[in-house]
C-alpha positions in Angstrom: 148.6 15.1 110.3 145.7 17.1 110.1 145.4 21.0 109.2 144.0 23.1 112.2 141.0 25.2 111.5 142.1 28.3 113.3 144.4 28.6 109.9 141.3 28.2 107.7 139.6 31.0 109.5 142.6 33.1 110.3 143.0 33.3 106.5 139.3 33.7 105.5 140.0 37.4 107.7 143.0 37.6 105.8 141.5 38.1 102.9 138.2 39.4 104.1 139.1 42.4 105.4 141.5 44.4 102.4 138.1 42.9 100.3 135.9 44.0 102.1 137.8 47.7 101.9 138.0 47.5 98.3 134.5 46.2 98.1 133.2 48.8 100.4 134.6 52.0 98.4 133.5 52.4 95.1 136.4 54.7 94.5 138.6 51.9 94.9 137.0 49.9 92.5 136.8 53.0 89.7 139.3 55.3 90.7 139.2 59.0 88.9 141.9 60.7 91.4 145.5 60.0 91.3 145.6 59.3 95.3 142.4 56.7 94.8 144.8 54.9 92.0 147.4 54.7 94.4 145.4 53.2 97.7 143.3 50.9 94.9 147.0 49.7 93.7 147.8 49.5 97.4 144.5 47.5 98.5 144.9 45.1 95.5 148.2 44.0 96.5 146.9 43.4 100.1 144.4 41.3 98.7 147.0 39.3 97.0 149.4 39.0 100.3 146.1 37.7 102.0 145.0 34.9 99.2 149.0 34.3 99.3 148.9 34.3 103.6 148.9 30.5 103.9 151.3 29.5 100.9 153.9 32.4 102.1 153.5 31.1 106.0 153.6 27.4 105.2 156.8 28.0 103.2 158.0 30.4 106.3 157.2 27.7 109.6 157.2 24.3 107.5 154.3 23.7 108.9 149.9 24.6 108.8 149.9 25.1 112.1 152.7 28.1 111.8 154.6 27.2 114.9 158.1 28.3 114.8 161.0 27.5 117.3 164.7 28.0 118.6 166.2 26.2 114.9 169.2 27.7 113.5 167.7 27.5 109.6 165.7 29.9 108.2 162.4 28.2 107.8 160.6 27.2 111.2 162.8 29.4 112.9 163.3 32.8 114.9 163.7 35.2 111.3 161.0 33.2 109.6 158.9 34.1 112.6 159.4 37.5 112.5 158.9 37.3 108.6 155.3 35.8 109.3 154.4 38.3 111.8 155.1 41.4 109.8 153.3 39.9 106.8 150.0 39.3 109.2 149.7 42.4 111.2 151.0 44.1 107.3 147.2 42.7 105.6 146.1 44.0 108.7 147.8 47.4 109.2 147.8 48.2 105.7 143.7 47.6 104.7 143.4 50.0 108.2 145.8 52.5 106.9 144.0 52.6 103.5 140.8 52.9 104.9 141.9 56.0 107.1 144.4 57.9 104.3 141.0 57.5 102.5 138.8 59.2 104.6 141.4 62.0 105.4 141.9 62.8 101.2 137.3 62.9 101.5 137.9 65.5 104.2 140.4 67.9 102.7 138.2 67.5 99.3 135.3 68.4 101.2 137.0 71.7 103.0 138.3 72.7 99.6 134.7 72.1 97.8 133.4 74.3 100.7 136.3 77.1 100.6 135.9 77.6 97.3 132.1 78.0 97.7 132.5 80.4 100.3 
């Protein structure tokens, strides 16, 4: 009868975190590279799986508390569960991965600024 709060704060993370990425690198904001287009495309549609987290997992368990058990039919049951899982550790996953294939495109620009100064 009444919605748990751990949902209300799992999803404020769930939307926190790809923000915070896109919030965080002004390249991803204003992107002038074609790989910075692609990860701010990426990060956006993170951001929209995280505001979409607890309509998607409602519809997927049936219920705000996203427990799932043994059913047979799709929603509350074994598949849904899996279903929810890979869409929460995905938000998760995929705002880490940006972050990192990010930081690996500043580090081959910075080797071939300073290889073709040398």
């Amino acid at each position: 009868n009444s919605i748990p709060l751990g949902t209300f704060i799992t999803w404020a993370g769930m939307i926190a975190l790809p923000l915070s990425v896109y919030w965080g690198i002004k390249e991803l904001r204003k992107p002038s590279e074609k790989l910075n287009r692609i990860l701010s495309g990426f990060i956006k549609i993170i951001i929209i799986l995280g505001i979409l987290w607890v309509p998607i997992s409602y519809l997927l368990a049936g219920n705000l508390s996203f427990s799932f058990s043994e059913k047979e039919t799709f929603q509350g049951g074994q598949d849904a569960m899996k279903w929810f899982w890979r869409l929460s550790y995905g938000i998760g996953i995929g705002s880490i991965l940006t972050i990192i294939v990010y930081w690996i495109s500043l580090i081959f620009k910075k080797n071939k600024t300073v290889a073709n100064n040398v």
